[in-house]
GUGUNU-888371 format. One record per residue (C-alpha): x, y, z. Coordinates in steps of 0.001 Angstrom, whole numbers, padded with zeros to 6 digits, always signed. Layout:
REM GUGUNU-888371
XYZ;...
***
This chain:
REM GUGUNU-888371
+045202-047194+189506;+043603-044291+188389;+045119-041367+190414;+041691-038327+191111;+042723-034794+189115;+043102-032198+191292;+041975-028398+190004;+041512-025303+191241;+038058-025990+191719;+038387-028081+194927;+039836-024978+196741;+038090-022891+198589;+037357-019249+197467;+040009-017689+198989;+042641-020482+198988;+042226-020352+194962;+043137-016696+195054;+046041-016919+197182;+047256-019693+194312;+046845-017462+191875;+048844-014987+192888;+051691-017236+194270;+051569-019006+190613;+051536-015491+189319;+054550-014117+191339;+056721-017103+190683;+055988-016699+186931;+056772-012658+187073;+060229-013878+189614;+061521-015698+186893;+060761-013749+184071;+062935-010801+185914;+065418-013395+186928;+066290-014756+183208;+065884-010957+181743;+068287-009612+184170;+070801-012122+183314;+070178-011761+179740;+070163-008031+180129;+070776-006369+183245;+067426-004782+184331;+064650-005438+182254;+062456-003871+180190;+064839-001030+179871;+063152+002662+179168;+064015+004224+176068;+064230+007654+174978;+064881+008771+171328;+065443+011981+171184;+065850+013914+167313;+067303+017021+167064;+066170+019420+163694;+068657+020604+161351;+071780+019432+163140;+075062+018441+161155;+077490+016749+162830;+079885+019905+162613;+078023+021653+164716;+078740+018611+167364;+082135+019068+169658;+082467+015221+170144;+082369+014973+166276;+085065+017905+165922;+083194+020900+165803;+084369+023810+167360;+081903+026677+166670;+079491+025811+169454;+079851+023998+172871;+078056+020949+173471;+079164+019264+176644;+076581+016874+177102;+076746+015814+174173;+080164+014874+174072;+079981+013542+177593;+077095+011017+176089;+079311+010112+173357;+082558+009824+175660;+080421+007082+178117;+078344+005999+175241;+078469+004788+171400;+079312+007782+168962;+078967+006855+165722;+080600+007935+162318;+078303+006842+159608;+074923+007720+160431;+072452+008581+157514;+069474+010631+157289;+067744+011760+154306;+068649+015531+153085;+064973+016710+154432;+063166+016457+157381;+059901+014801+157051;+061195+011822+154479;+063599+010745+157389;+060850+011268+160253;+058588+008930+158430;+061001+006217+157183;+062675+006415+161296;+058876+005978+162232;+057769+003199+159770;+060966+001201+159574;+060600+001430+155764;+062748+003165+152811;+060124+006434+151518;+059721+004959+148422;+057231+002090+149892;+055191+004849+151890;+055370+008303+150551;+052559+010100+150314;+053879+013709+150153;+055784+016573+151997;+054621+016414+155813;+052281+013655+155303;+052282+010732+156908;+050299+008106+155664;+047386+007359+158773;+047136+003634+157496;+050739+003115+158464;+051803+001621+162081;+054152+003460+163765;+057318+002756+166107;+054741+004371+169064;+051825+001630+167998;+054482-000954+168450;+055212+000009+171749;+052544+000208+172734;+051446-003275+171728;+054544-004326+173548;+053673-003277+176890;+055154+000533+176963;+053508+003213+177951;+054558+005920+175490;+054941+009575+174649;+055977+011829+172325;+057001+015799+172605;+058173+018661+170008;+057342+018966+166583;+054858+017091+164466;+054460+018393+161016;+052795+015203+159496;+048804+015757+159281;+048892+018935+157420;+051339+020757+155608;+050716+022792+151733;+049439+026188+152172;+045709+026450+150595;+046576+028442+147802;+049280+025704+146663;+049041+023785+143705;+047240+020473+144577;+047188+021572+148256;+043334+020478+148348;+043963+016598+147890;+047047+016506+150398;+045539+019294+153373;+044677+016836+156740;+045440+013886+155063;+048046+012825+157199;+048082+010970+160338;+046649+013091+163679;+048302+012896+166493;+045791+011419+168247;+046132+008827+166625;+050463+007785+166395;+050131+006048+169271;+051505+008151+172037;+049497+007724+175105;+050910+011137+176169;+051896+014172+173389;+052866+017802+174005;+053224+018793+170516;+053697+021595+167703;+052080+021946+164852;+049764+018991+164930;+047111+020877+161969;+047121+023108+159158;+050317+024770+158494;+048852+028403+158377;+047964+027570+161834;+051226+026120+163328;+052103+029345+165248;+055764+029615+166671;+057328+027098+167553;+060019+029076+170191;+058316+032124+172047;+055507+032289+172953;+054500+028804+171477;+051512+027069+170162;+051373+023564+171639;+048592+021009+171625;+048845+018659+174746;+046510+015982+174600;+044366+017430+172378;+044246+020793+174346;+045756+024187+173184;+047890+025757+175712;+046327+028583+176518;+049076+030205+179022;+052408+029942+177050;+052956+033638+176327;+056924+034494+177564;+057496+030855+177159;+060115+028976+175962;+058591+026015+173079;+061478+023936+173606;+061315+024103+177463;+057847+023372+177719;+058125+019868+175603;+061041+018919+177546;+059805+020116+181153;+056328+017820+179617;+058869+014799+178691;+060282+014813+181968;+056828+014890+184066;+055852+011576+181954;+059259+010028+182720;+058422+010873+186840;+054732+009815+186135;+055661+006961+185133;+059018+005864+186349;+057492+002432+187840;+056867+000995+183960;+058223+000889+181161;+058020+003904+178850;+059057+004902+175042;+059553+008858+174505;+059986+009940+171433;+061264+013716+171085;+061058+014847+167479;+062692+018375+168589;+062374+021990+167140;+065456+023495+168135;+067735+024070+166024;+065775+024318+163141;+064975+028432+161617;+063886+031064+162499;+067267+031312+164518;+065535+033421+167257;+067010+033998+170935;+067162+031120+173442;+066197+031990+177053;+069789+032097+177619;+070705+034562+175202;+070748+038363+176284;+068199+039089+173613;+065701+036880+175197;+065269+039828+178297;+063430+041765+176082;+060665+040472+174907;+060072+042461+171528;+063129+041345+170553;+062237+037646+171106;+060752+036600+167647;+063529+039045+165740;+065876+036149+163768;+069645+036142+162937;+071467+033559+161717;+073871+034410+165050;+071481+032909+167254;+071988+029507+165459;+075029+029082+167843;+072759+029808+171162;+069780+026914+169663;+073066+024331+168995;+074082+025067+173029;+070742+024900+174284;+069583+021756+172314;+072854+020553+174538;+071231+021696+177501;+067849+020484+177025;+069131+017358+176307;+071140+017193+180087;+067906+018262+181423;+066425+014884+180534;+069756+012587+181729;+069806+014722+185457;+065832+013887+185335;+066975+010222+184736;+069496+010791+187587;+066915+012099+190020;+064622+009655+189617;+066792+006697+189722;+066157+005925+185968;+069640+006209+184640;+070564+002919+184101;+067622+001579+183327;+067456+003877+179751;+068841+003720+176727;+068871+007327+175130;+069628+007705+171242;+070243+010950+170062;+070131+011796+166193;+069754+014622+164036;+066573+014218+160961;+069401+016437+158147;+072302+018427+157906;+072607+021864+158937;+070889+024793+157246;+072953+025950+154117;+072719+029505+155458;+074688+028766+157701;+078654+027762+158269;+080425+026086+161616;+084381+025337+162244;+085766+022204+162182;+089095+023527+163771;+090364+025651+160531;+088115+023907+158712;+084835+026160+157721;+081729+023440+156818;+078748+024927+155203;+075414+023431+156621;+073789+020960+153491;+070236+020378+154615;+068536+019826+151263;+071820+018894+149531;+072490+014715+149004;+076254+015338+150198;+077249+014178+153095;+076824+017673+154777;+073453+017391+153455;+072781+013468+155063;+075653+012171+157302;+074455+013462+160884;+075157+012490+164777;+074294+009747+166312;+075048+009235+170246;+073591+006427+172157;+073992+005594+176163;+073045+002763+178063;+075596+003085+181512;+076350-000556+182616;+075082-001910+179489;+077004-000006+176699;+080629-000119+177304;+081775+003407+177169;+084348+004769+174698;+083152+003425+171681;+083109+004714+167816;+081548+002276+165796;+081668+002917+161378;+078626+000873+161138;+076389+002298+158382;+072837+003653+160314;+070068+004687+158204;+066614+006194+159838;+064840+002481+159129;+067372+001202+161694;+065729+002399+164609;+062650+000704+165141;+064451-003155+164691;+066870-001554+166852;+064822-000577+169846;+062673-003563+169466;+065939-005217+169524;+067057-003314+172827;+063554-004943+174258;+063721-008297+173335;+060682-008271+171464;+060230-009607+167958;+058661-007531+165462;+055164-008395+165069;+054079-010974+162474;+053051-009713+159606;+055198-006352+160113;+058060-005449+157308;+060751-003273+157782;+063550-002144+155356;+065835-001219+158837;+068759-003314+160303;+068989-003305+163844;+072418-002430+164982;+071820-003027+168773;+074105-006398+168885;+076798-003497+167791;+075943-001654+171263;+076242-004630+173570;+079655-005485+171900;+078181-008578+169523;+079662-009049+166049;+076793-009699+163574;+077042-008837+160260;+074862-006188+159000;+074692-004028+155589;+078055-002083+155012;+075466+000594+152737;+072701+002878+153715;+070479+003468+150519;+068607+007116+150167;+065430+006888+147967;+063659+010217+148610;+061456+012676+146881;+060692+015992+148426;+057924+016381+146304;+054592+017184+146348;+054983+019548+148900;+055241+023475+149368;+058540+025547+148741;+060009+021676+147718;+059900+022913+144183;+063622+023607+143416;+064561+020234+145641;+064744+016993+143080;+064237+013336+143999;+067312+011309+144543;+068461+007737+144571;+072139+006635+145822;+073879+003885+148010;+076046+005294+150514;+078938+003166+151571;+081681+004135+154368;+083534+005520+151486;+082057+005299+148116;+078587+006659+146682;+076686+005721+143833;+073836+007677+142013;+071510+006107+139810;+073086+007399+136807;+076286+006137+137702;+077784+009268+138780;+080518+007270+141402;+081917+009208+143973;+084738+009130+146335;+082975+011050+149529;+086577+011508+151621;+088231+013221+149028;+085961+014816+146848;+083042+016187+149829;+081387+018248+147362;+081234+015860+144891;+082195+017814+141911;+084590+015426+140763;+082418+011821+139797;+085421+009109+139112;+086353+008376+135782;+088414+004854+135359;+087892+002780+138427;+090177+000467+140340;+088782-003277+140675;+088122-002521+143980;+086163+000457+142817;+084583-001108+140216;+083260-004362+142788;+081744-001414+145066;+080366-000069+141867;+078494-003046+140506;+077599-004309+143683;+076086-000456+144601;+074158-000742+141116;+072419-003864+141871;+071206-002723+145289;+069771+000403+143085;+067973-001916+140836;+066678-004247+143004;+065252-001664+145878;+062654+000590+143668;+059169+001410+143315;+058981+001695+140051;+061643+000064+137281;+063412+002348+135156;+064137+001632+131420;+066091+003798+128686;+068664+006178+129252;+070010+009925+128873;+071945+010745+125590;+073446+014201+126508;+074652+015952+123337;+075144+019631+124855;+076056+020490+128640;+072700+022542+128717;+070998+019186+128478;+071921+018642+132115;+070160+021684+133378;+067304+020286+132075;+067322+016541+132508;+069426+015473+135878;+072095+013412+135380;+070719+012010+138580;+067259+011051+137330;+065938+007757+135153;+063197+007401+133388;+060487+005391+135407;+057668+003016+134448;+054855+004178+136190;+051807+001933+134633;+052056-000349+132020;+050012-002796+129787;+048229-000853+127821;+047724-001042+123857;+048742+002391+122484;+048915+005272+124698;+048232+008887+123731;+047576+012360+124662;+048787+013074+128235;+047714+015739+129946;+048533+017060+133925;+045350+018018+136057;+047223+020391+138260;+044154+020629+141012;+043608+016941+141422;+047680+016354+140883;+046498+013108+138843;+047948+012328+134915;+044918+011477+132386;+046130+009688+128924;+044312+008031+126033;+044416+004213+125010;+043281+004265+122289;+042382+001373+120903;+040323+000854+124118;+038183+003557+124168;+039338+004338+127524;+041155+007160+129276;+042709+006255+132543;+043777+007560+135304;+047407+007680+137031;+048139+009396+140644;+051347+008290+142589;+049763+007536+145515;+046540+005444+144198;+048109+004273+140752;+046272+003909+138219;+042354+003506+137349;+039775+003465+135004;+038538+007192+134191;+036304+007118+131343;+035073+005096+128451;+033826+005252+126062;+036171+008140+125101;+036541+008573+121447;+033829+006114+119678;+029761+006001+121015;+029103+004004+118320;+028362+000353+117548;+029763-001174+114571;+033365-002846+114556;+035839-000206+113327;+039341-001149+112421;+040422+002329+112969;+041239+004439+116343;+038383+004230+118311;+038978+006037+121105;+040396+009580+122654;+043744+010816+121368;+044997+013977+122410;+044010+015279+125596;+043928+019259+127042;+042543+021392+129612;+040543+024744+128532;+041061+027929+130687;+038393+026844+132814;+040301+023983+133331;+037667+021328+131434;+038496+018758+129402;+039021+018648+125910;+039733+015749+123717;+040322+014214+120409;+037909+012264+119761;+039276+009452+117005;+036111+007442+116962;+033493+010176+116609;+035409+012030+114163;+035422+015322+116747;+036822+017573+118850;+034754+017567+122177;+034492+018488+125270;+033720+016562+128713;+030154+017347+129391;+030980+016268+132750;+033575+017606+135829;+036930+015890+136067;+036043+014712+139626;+032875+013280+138212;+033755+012232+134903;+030324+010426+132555;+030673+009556+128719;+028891+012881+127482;+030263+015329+125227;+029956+018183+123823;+031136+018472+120567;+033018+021636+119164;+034180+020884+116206;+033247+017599+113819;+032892+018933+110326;+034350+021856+108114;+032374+023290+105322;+029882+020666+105220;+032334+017879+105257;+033236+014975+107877;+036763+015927+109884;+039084+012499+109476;+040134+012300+112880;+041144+015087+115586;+044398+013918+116837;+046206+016992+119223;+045171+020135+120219;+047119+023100+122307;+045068+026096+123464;+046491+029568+123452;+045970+032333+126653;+042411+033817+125123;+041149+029882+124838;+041435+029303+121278;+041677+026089+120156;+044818+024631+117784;+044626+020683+116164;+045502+018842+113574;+043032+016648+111580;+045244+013800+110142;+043375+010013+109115;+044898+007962+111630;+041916+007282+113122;+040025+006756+110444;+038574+003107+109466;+040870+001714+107388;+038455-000901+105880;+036442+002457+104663;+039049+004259+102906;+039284+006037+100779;+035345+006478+100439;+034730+007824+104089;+036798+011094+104034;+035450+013146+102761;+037854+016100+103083;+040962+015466+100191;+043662+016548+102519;+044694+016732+106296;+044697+020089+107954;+045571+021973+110671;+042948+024282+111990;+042107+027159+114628;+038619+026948+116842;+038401+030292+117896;+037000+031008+121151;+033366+032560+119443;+033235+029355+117642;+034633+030101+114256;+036682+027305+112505;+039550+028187+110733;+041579+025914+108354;+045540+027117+108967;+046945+024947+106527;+046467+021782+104426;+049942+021470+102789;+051316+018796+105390;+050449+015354+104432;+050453+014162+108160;+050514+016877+110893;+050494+015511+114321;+051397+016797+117294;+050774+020431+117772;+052437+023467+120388;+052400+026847+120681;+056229+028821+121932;+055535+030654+125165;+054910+034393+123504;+052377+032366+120976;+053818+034183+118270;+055347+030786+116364;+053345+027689+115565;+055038+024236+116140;+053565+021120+114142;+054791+017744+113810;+054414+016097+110748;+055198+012202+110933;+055540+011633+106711;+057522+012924+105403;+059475+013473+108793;+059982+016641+110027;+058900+019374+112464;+057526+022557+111166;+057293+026031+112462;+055079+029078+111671;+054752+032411+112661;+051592+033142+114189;+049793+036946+114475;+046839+037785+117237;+044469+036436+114819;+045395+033186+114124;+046829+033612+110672;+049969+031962+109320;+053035+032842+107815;+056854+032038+106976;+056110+028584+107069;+060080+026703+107671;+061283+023244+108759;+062458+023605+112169;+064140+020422+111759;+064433+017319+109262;+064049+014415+111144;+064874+012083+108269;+068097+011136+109223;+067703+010689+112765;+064900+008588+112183;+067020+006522+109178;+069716+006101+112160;+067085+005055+115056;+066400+001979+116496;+062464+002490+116222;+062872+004286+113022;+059338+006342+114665;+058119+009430+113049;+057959+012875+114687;+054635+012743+116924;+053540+014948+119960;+054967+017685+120988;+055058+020185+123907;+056733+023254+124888;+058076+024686+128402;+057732+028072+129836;+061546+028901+128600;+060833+028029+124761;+062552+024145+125259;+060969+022191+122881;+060344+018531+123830;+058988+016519+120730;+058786+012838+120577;+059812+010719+117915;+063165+008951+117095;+063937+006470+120340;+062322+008610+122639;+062068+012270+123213;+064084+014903+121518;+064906+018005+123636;+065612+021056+121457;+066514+025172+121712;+063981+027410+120400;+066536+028408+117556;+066168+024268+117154;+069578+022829+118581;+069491+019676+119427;+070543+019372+122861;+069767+016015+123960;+067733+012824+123672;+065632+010906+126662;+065897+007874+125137;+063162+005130+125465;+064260+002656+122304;+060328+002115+121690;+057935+004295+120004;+056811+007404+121589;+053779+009086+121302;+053410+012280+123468;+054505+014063+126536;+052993+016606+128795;+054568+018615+131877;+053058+018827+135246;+052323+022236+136563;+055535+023625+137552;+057513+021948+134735;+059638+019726+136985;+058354+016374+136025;+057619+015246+132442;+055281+012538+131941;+055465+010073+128566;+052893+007798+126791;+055347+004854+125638;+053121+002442+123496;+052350-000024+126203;+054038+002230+129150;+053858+005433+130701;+056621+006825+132210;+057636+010020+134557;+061152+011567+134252;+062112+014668+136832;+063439+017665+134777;+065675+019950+137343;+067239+023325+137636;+070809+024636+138274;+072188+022859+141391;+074755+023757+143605;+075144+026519+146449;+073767+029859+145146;
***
């Protein structure tokens, strides 16, 4: 018997409401029924709260005894504390990997960037149900001063606040960093898009938290994510409103590294402000709280650990510089009393807290974190017993003297990318990298090397061949040599364009020159480059070496066309038109321009070797009977300098221009001259005979390009890679690449050298002095 279907359409109006909300209710009973017996109440609040510039010294419950910090310690005493927590040595690479869930090295764009493309932790909440906010400081739309190299490409190109999905902010410097204001009295704030406009004898940090706990009451029947990315107790150290100082108001903004002690103890007490709001409103244990620090403390500044003094190592990549606080409290969730060695780095927290939800991450969503919330709730999973930092400060302003770095961090051990292994519990300055190794050592050591190798933007090849300890102020130990494009048929003439912080290089036998920047790669830039013409040549056809005039146009070797030309067009708008300066001396054809340097007045230096020539037309298309090196001066005048090296090449001028440097590939050697105001040449000398390091070489190459820093270092290419040498030509070292290498150019504060590697180019970070002073 066929039985008639009964639907909601045979009830009447109001009957069919009244079962929609009972089947509604009974739905919404038992979802609250099974998440209360999976997890107490449910959805549970969270507040993350990250303090600026904290080191766990500076933290009672983590032994400090400089500065008092009850809640705190009363947070760790009921809570989690734990003893391996990670940040990166800087602030914004650890606010955008703790945002992102990903390692900096997938997402970087530069110093307080971050990307707008990317979805945040606040997005994800709020696709999850939350209602969210976010108070304190921002720092991520807009950060290099105008008159900073490159500043034009990065200046609001980061994400607006507007837009990080907060539904609620209260916020510091959320534009332009000349604009940012102070950030403790008498703030600048932007709250929803509006400027406070009545903050004068205010207190910054007050007004954010005062604003965080207003949302919390606002909102106190739903769930709700606050994020507070705080100020204190980052510099200026200026007077709290509890410090004596703060009564008079011109002495308000005056700074001393003795207030740093009053920011620690009111962070403390901002930070009870928000648990006595959770109190009062009945909230209390229905929120998890995290509390973290972004980096260690300031390096101006020292704290007691008992009788032990710790300097503060923001910036550094020891542990003072990266291992920081982290306190979480749940009460009646998270058993009290706990100190947990698990290994927390800043991708951790957005698995975590959609961990602490129940919610999966969305599909499609990657993370690099491990969420360590089964750890909280007293579950044994097994999770990573390494944090890995991947960072690089750089572009960004006053980041200049602050290198990249790469290293896995275990409880114990740490490993640098050079293989500099070090044992963090007895050697905390790291000044003494282990020598033999104990299996156990060496297991940790392998095992930390393949994590290295297999989490990387960019693969590394070659190594460093140190043959003087000066080599190591000038080449890292720390850094590799990276493969930033690839596939390419011979690559030539690199040059830096400092205001559109992109590398330009020559393949040659494409005609093209492309274009590299870190964050869009690489693309096409221009071609034809060296050769208009039509006919099949087998010789170089297009640009070689590349340079920038004083007026920061383009010049270029021009292989195919015989010249040495100019763009005709703007670097931002580059077209195939030229405008040739030089293409023939006394009447005759030059063979083929091949690298050029320009001195401070604009005159021009290259050599004129055949490489580029057709080979299929020699000898009967040069028509000059040797290869030169001549001067363009700057009213036009071309000037052979000399014609007694059978093949000059690369070409560089010291940094008083008084000496001449020329490579000459056969026979091998590099040459020097001096050089007076008007271009003339004497005292001709080898600077050094490369024959025997090229007889011992794996690619047996001959000298090639050549450049030179501001302190006289002269960086040449040739046998295995690229030589580094004094001025008074020691030898002091060797980035070796094992392949044939044709030129290198700096970028424009000499901290990163860039290679053209036959079918690679690669970027190696040159450094400074490190240490304390």
């Amino acid at each position: 018997m066929n039985h008639p279907v009964f639907t909601y359409s045979h009830l009447p109006n109001h009957l069919h409401l009244m079962k929609s909300i009972l089947a509604f209710s009974i739905i919404l009973h038992l979802l609250l029924a099974w998440s209360t017996q999976v997890l107490g109440q449910y959805p549970p609040n969270i507040i993350l709260i990250m303090a600026d510039d904290l080191g766990s010294e500076a933290v009672g419950c983590y032994g400090g005894t400089s500065y008092q910090t009850p809640v705190l310690d009363e947070l760790a005493r009921t809570g989690v504390q734990f003893n391996h927590a990670y940040a990166y040595p800087l602030c914004t690479p650890t606010r955008v990997s703790l945002m992102t869930g990903q390692y900096n090295f997938r997402n970087w764009k530069a110093f307080g960037i971050l990307d707008p493309a990317e979805e945040t932790i606040g997005h994800l909440m709020q696709r999850m149900g939350y209602t969210t906010c976010m108070v304190g400081k921002w720092q991520l739309q807009s950060y290099d001063p105008l008159t900073y190299p490159g500043a034009h490409l990065r200046r609001n190109t980061g994400m607006k606040v507007e837009n990080a999905g907060f539904d609620d902010y209260c916020m510091w410097h959320t534009g332009h960093t000349e604009d940012k204001g102070s950030r403790y009295p008498d703030p600048l704030i932007n709250q929803n898009g509006t400027v406070l406009t009545e903050t004068n004898g205010q207190y910054g940090p007050d007004i954010f938290t005062e604003y965080l706990n207003d949302f919390v009451n606002r909102n106190r029947h739903q769930p709700f994510f606050v994020y507070y990315p705080m100020a204190l107790p980052h510099n200026p150290f200026v007077p709290t409103p509890d410090s004596k100082e703060w009564q008079d108001p011109t002495l308000r903004h005056k700074g001393s590294k003795r207030f740093f002690g009053d920011m620690v103890e009111y962070t403390d007490k901002l930070v009870g402000k928000i648990v006595d709001n959770l109190d009062k409103a009945g909230l209390r244990e229905n929120t998890l709280i995290i509390f973290y620090s972004d980096n260690g403390t300031n390096q101006q500044l020292q704290s007691n650990m008992g009788e032990t003094v710790i300097r503060g190592g923001k910036g550094l990549n020891i542990d003072a510089g990266t291992r920081v606080p982290l306190i979480v409290n749940w009460p009646g969730t998270i058993e009290a009393g706990q100190l947990s060695d698990e290994m927390i780095a800043p991708s951790d927290f957005l698995p975590t807290i959609l961990d602490a939800i129940r919610r999966p991450l969305p599909q499609g969503f990657e993370t690099d974190g491990q969420s360590f919330f089964p750890q909280l709730i007293g579950e044994t999973t097994h999770r990573r017993e390494w944090v890995l930092i991947d960072h690089n400060p750089r572009p960004g302003w006053d980041k200049e003297n602050l290198l990249p770095a790469r290293f896995v961090k275990g409880p114990r051990y740490k490993l640098y990318e050079d293989g500099k292994f070090v044992d963090c519990e007895t050697d905390a300055l790291e000044q003494h990298p282990l020598g033999t190794l104990t299996a156990e050592q060496e297991e940790l050591h392998q095992r930390y090397a393949h994590i290295l190798d297999s989490l990387r933007k960019y693969r590394t090849i070659g190594y460093l061949e140190k043959l003087d300890p000066a080599f190591d102020e000038i080449v890292p130990p720390h850094t590799r040599i990276e493969v930033i494009a690839e596939g390419f048929v011979w690559s030539e003439g690199p040059v830096w364009v400092a205001d559109q912080q992109c590398l330009l290089f020559s393949d040659v036998p494409r005609n093209t020159i492309f274009k590299w920047t870190d964050t869009e790669g690489l693309s096409k830039f221009l071609s034809p480059s060296g050769y208009t013409g039509e006919k099949i040549r087998t010789g170089g056809k297009g640009s070689n070496g590349l340079c920038l005039d004083r007026q920061g146009r383009l010049l270029l070797c021009r292989h195919g066309d015989r010249e040495l030309a100019r763009l005709g067009s703007s670097i931002k708008d580059p077209h195939p038109l030229f405008v040739s300066l030089a293409h023939r001396y006394e009447g005759k054809l030059l063979n083929s321009p091949n690298d050029l340097t320009v001195d401070r007045e604009g005159n021009i230096y290259f050599t004129d070797p055949d490489y580029g020539m057709d080979k299929e037309l020699l000898p009967a298309s040069k028509e000059l009977n040797y290869q030169g090196v001549y001067r363009l001066s700057v009213d036009g005048e071309l000037r052979l300098l000399t014609k007694a090296l059978p093949k000059p090449n690369g070409i560089a001028l010291s940094p008083d221009e008084q000496t001449l440097y020329v490579a000459n590939s056969t026979p091998p050697k590099w040459m020097a001259y001096d050089l007076d105001k008007t271009g003339n040449l004497s005292n001709e000398r080898i600077f050094l005979d490369a024959q025997q390091l090229v007889k011992n070489s794996i690619s047996h190459q001959n000298p090639d390009g050549l450049k030179v820093r501001k302190d006289g270092t002269i960086f040449a290419t040739g046998p295995d890679g690229i030589l580094i040498f004094t001025p008074e030509g020691k030898h002091l070292g060797t980035i070796k690449t094992d392949k044939h290498t044709s030129n290198c150019a700096f970028n424009e504060d000499e901290t990163v050298l860039y290679v053209t590697c036959h079918e690679l180019i690669l970027r190696i970070v040159l450094g400074y002095k490190l240490g304390f002073d």
